[in-house]
Backbone bond lengths (Angstrom), bond angles and torsions (degrees), N, CA, C in turn:
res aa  C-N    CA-C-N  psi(-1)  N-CA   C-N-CA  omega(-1)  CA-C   N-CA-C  phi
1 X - - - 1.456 - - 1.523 108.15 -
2 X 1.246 109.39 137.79 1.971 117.96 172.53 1.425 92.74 -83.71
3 X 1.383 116.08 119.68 1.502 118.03 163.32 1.587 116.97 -91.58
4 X 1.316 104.36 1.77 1.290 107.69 170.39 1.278 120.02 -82.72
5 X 1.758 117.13 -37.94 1.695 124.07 156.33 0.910 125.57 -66.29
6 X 1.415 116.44 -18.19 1.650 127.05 173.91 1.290 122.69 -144.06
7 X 1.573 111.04 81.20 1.443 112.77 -158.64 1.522 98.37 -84.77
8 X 1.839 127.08 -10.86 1.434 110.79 -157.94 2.113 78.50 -94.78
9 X 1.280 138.26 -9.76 1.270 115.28 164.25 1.632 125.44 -97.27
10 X 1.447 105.48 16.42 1.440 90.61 -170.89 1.870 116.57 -76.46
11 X 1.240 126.68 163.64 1.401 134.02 176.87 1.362 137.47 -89.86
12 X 0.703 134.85 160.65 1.613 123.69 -177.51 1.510 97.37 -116.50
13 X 0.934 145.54 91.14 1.813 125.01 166.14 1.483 102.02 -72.15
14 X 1.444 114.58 143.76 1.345 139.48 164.16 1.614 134.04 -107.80
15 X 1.203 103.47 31.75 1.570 130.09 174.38 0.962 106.07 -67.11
16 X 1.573 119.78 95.84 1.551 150.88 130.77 1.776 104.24 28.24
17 X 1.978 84.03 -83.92 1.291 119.15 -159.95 1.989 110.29 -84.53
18 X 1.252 118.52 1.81 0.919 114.09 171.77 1.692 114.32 -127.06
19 X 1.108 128.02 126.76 1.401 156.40 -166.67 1.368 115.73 -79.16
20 X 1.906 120.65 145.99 1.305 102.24 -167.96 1.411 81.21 -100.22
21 X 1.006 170.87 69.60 1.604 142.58 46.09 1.523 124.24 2.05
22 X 1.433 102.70 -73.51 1.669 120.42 173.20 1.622 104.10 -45.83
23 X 0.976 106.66 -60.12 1.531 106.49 -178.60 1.417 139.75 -38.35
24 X 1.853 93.63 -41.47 1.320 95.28 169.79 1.094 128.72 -110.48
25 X 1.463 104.15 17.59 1.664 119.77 163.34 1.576 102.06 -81.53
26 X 1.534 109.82 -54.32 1.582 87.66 174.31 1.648 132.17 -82.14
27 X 1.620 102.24 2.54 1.449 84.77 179.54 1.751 98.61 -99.40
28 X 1.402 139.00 19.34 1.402 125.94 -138.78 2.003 89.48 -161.92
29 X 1.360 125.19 -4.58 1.253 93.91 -160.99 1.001 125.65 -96.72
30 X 1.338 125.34 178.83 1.523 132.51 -150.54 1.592 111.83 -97.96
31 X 1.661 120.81 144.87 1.308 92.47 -172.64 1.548 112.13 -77.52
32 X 1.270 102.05 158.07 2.085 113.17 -164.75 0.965 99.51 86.62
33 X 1.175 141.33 36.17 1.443 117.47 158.66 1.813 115.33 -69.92
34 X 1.312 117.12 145.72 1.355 106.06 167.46 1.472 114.96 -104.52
35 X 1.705 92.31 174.07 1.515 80.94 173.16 1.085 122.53 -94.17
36 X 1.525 120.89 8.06 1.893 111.51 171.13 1.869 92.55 -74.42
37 X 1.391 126.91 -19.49 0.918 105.66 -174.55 1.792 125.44 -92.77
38 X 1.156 97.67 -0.63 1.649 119.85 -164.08 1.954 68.91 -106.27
39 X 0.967 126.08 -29.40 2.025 103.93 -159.72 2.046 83.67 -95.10
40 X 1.053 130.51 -34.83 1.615 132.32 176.83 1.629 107.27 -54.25
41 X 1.504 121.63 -40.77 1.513 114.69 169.78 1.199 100.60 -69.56
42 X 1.244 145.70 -74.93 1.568 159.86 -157.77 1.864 91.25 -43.54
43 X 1.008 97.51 -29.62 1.777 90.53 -168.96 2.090 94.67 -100.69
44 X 0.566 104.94 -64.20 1.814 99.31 147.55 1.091 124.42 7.03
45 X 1.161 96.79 -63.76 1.664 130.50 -166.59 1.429 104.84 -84.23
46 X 0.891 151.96 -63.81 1.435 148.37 144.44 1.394 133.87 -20.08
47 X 1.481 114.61 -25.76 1.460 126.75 156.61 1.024 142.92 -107.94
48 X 1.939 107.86 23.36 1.146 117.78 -175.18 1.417 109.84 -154.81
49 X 1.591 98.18 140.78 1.538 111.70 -133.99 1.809 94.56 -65.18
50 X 0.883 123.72 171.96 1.661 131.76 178.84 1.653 106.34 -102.74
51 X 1.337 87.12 143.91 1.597 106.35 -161.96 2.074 110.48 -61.56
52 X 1.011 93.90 138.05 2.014 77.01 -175.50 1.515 95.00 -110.57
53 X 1.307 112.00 145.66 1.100 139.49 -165.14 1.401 98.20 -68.14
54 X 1.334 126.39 130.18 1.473 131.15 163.92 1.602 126.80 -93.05
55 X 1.235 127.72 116.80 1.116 162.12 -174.04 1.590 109.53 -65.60
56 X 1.141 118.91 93.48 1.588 108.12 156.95 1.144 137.82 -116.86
57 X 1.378 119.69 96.41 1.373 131.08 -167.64 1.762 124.57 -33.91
58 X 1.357 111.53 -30.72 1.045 102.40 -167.96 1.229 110.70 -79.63
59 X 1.377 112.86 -31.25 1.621 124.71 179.31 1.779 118.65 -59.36
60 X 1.131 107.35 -8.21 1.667 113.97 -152.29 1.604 103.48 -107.57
């Protein structure tokens, strides 16, 4: 799905085990990608801390 043409359907996945590295290798990649290079994000992804959700008070 383009969440940019359709921002009121886009999704959030909340997969633990998959990384927003991973993510935008699979939602974004280029053709040839390999997989040492699709397995180099995935490992990426494992050593880097996860994004924390930002809070804005005024909105809430």
């Amino acid at each position: 799905m383009d969440a940019e043409k359709h921002p009121d359907e886009a999704v959030v996945l909340d997969d633990d085990h998959v990384g927003v590295l991973s993510r935008i290798i699979l939602d974004h990649a280029p053709a040839g990608l390999t997989v040492a290079e699709r397995n180099l994000a995935e490992e990426i992804d494992q050593v880097v801390t996860p994004p924390r959700p930002v809070l804005f008070p005024n909105l809430v």
